[in-house]
C-alpha positions in Angstrom: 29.8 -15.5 5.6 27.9 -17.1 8.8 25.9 -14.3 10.6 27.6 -13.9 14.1 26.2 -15.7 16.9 25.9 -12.7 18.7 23.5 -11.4 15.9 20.8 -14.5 16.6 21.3 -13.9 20.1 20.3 -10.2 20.0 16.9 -11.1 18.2 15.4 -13.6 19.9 16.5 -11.5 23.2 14.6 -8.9 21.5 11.6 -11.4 20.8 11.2 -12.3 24.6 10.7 -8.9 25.5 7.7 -9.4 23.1 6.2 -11.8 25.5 2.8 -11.9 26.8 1.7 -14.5 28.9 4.3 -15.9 30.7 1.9 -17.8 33.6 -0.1 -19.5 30.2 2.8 -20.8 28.7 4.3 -22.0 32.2 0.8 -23.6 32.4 0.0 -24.6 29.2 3.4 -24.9 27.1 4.5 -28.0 27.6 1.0 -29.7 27.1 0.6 -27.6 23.8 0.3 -30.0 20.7 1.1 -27.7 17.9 2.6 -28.8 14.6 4.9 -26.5 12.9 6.8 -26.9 9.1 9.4 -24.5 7.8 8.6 -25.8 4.7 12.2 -26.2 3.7 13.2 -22.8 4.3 15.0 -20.2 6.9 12.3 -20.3 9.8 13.2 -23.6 11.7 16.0 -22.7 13.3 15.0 -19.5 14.6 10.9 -20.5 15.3 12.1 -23.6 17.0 14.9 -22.0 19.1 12.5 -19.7 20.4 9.6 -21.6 21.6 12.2 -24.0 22.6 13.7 -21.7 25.4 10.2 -19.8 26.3 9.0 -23.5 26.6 6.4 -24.2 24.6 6.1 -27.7 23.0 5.9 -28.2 19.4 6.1 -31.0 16.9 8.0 -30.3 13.7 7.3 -32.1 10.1 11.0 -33.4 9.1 10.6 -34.2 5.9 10.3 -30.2 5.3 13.0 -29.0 8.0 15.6 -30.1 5.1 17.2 -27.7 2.9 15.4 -27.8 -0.3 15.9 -25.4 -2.6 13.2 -27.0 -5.3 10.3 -27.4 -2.2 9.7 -30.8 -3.2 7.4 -32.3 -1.3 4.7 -29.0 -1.9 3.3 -27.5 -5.0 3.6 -24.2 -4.0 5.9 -23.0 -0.8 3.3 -20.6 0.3 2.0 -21.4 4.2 -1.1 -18.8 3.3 -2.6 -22.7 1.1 -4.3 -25.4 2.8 -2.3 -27.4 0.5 1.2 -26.3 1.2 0.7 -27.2 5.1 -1.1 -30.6 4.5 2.0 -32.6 5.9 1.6 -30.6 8.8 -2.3 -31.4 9.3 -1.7 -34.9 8.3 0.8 -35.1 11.2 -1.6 -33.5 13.6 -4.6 -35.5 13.1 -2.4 -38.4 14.3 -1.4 -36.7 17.6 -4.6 -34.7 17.9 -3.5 -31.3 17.6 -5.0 -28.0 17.5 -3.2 -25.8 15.7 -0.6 -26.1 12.6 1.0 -23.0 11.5 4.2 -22.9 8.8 6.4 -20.4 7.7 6.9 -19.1 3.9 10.7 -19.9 3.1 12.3 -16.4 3.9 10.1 -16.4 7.1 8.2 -13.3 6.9 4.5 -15.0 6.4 2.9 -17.4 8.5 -0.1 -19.7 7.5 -2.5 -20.9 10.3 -5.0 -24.3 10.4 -7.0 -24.8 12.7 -9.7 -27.2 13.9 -13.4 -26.0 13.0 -16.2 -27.2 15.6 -16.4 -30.6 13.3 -12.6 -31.0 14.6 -11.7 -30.6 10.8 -8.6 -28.3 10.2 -9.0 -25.0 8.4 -6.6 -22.7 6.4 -7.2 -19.1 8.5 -6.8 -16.5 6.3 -4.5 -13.7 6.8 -7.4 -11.3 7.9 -8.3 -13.6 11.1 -4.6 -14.5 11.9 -4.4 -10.8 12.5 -7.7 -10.0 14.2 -6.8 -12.8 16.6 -3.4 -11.1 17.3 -4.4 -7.9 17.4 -7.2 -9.2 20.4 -4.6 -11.0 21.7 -2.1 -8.2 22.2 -4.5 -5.4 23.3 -6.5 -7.6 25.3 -4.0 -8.7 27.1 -1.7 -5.4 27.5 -5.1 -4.1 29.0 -5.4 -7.3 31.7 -1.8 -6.6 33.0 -2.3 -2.7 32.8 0.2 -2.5 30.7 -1.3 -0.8 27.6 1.4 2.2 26.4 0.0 5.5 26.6 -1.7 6.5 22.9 -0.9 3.3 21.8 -1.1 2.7 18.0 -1.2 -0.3 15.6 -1.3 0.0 12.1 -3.0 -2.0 9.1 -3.2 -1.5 5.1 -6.3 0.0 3.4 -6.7 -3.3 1.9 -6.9 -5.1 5.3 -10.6 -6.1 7.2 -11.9 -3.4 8.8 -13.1 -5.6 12.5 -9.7 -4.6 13.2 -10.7 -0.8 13.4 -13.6 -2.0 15.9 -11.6 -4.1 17.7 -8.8 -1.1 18.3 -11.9 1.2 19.6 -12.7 -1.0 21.8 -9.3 -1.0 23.6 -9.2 2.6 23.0 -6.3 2.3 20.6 -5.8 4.2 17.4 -5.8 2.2 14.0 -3.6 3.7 11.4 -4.4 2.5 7.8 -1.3 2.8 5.2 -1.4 2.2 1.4 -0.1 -1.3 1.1 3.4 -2.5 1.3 4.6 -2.9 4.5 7.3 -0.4 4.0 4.7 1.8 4.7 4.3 0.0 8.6 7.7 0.7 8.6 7.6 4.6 8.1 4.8 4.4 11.1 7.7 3.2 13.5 9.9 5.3 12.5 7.3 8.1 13.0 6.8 7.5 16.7 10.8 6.8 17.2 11.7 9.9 15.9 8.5 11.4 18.0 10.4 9.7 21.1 7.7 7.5 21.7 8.6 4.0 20.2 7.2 2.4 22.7 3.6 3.7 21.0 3.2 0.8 18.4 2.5 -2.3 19.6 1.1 -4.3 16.1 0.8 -4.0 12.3 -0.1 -6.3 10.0 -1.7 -6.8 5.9 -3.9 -9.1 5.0 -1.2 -11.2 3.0 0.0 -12.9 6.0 2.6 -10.7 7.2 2.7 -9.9 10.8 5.0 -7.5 13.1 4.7 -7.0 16.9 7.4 -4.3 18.3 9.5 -2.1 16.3 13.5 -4.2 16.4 12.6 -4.5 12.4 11.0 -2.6 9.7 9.3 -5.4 7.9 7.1 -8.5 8.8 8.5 -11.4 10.5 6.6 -14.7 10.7 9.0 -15.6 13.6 7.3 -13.5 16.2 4.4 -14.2 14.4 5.0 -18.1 15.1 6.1 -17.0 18.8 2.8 -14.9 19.5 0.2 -17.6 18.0 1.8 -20.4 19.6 1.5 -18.1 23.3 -1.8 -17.3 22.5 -3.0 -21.2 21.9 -1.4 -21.5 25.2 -3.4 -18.1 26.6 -6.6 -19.7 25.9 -6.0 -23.4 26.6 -5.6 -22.2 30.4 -9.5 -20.5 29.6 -10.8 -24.1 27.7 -11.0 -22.9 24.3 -8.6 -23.5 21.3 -7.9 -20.4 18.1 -11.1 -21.3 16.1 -13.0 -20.8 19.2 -11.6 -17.5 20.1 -12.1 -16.1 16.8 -15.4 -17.6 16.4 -16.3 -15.6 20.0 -14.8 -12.6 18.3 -17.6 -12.8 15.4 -20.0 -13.3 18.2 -18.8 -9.5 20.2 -18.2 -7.3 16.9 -20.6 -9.2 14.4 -19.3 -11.5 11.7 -16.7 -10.1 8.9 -15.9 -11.2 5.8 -13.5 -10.6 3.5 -12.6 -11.4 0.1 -10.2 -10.9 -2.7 -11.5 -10.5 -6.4 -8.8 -10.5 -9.4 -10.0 -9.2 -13.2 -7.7 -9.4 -15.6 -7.9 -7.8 -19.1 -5.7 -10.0 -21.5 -4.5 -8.2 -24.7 -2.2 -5.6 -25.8 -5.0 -2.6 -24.8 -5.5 -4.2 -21.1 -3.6 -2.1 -19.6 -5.6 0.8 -21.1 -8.9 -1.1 -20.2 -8.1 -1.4 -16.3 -7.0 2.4 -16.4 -10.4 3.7 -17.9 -12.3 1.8 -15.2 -10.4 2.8 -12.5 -11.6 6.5 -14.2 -15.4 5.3 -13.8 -14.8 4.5 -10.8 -13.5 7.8 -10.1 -15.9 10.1 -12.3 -19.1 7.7 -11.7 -19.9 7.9 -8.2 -22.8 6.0 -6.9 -25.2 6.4 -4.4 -25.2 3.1 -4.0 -23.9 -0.6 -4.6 -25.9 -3.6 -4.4 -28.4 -1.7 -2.9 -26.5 -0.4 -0.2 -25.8 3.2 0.2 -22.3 4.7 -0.5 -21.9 7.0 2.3 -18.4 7.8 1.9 -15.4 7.3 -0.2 -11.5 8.0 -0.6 -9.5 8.7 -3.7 -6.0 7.6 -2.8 -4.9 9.5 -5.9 -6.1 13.0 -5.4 -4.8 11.9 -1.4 -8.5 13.1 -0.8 -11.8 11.4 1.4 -15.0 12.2 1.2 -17.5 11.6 3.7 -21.2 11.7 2.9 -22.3 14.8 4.4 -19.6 16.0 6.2 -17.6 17.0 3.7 -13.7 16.3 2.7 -10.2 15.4 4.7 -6.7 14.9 3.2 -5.3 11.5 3.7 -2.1 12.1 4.7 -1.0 9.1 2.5 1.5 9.0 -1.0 -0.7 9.0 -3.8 -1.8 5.6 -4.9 -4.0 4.7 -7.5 -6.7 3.1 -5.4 -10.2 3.9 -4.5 -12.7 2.7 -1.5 -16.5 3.1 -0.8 -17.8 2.7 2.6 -21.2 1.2 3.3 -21.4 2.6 6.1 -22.2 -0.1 9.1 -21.6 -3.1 6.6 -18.3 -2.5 5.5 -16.7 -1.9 2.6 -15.3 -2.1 -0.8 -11.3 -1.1 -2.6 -10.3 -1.1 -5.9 -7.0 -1.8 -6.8 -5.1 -2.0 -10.1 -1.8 -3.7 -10.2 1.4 -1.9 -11.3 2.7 -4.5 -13.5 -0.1 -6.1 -15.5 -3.4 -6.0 -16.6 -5.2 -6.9 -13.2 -7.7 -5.5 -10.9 -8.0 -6.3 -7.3 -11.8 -5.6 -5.5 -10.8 -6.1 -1.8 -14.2 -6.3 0.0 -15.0 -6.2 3.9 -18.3 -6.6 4.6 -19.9 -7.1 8.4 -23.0 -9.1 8.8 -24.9 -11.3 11.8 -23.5 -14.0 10.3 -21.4 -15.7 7.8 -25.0 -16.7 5.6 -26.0 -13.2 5.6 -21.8 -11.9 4.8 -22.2 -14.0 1.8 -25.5 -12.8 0.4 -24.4 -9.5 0.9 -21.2 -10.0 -0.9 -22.9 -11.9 -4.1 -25.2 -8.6 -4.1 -22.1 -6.4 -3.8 -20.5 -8.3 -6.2 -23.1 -8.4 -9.2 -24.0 -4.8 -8.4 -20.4 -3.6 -9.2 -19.5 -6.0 -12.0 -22.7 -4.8 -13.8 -21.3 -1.0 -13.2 -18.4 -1.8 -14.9 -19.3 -4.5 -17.4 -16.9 -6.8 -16.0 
């Protein structure tokens, strides 16, 4: 059964009210060379629509506007890879565009390229599309005077942590939830039923999923699309394109970096084998790792976090079977088992002067807890 016309009409309605810069686009929009690919699945019509009728010029890759329910022309129909928007990139080196962004086929991720100061494009990852939002959106809010009262955005535990400086700055709170964005979700409800909806203005995880305003309960890559697009616009009118904006962001709050680290314990015991190091991790609490001290840490399971000194507060969160250590001033580490099968996740966020000095610290980091746990 077709959904209603009426249906489509009521959410992109509900997306313009979402908009931010208005004068930008009306500047900038139609001079905008962006590349966008749907990568065969239920974006284009709705991404296109709307940047159509806020008028912001995009170019789309054909070849992946088709219905295609094999993907065909990618190996994997996930926007978050380089490799899945290389038609897009290929199509914007030969008009010279700045940005390429696709959506995942159901349209609730978005990938983002971007040229790098050697004009070479760039896969972002999901960590700096949403610190370049999140800027976006509060800085902005705050130009216009427009910044709610309390306002609130909301990330998962697993998600960098520049976005909890960045909030401070603009004097907005930073929830953390346990990952899922269900858990986003509950936030809106929370200020809804507190009759203050108006409250949450962002959330986000660092697996590409992206929600501005509370019309849904789950991420949408559409707004997503509508919001990155407005903000290439936003700072074309002040001479810059994305990867200089986020690269001026590393230069105000220091240079973060985050990466994911998967160890999986093959066998018919694995299970068994991730579960008794998650108990080190729990039992064996160091003082420090990779010579860095560990001056604080949560149990998500016991809902419990410590801080070094200062003793203990209740999470307020379900009980989940993570853990994090805080390193105080340079970031952080979570561990995170999965669920379903023998693999565990090491999320690290680590702040540095630079990206040299991120990395050293993370190879430190790194050897010092894969020696801990003989892994």
């Amino acid at each position: 059964v077709p959904v209603p016309k009426e249906v489509d009409d009521t959410y992109i309605e509900a997306l313009k009210k979402l908009t931010l810069s208005k004068e930008a686009v009306a500047k900038c929009g139609k001079d905008l060379k962006l590349v966008y690919t749907p990568v065969h699945g239920s974006g284009y019509v709705p991404v296109t629509r709307i940047l159509k009728e806020l008028g912001i010029n995009v170019t789309v890759v054909k070849e992946q506007t088709t219905k295609d329910t094999e993907f065909s022309t990618v190996a994997v129909p996930n926007p978050e890879f380089k490799e899945t928007l290389s038609m897009g990139i290929a199509l914007a080196n030969k008009i010279d565009a700045d940005v390429v962004f696709g959506t995942d086929p159901d349209s609730d991720r978005l990938g983002v390229a971007v040229k790098d100061d050697r004009g070479e494009f760039v896969a972002l990852s999901g960590n700096q599309v949403g610190i370049l939002l999140l800027d976006y959106i509060l800085g902005t809010l705050t130009e216009k005077n427009t910044l709610p009262r309390d306002p609130v955005a909301v990330r998962s535990i697993v998600s960098t942590t520049m976005t909890d400086a960045i909030a401070a700055h603009y004097g907005v709170e930073m929830r953390q939830v346990l990952t899922g964005f269900k858990y986003i979700g509950e936030q809106i409800a929370h200020l809804e039923a507190e009759g203050h909806p108006e409250r949450f203005l962002f959330g986000f995880e660092e697996s590409y999923g992206y929600l501005s305003g509370g019309y849904v309960r789950d991420k949408d890559a559409v707004v997503a699309s509508m919001l990155i697009c407005e903000m290439a616009a936003w700072y074309k009118g002040r001479g810059k394109n994305l990867g200089e904006a986020l690269d001026d962001l590393y230069a105000q709050y220091g240079y973060y970096f985050n990466k994911v680290d998967s160890y999986t314990f093959p066998g018919s015991d694995g299970m068994e084998k991730m579960a008794a190091l998650m108990e080190t991790l729990r039992t064996e609490l160091p003082i420090a790792i990779g010579g860095r001290a560990v001056t604080g840490h949560t149990d998500y399971e016991s809902g419990i976090r410590y801080e070094d000194g200062e003793g203990k507060t209740p999470t307020g969160l379900p009980s989940s079977n993570v853990m994090e250590f805080r390193l105080g001033q340079e970031g952080s580490l979570v561990a995170r088992p999965s669920g379903t099968e023998p693999k565990l996740k090491f999320y690290y966020s680590l702040r540095a002067a630079d990206r040299a000095a991120a990395e050293t610290a993370y190879g430190e980091i790194k050897a010092s807890v894969e020696d801990w746990l003989g892994l």
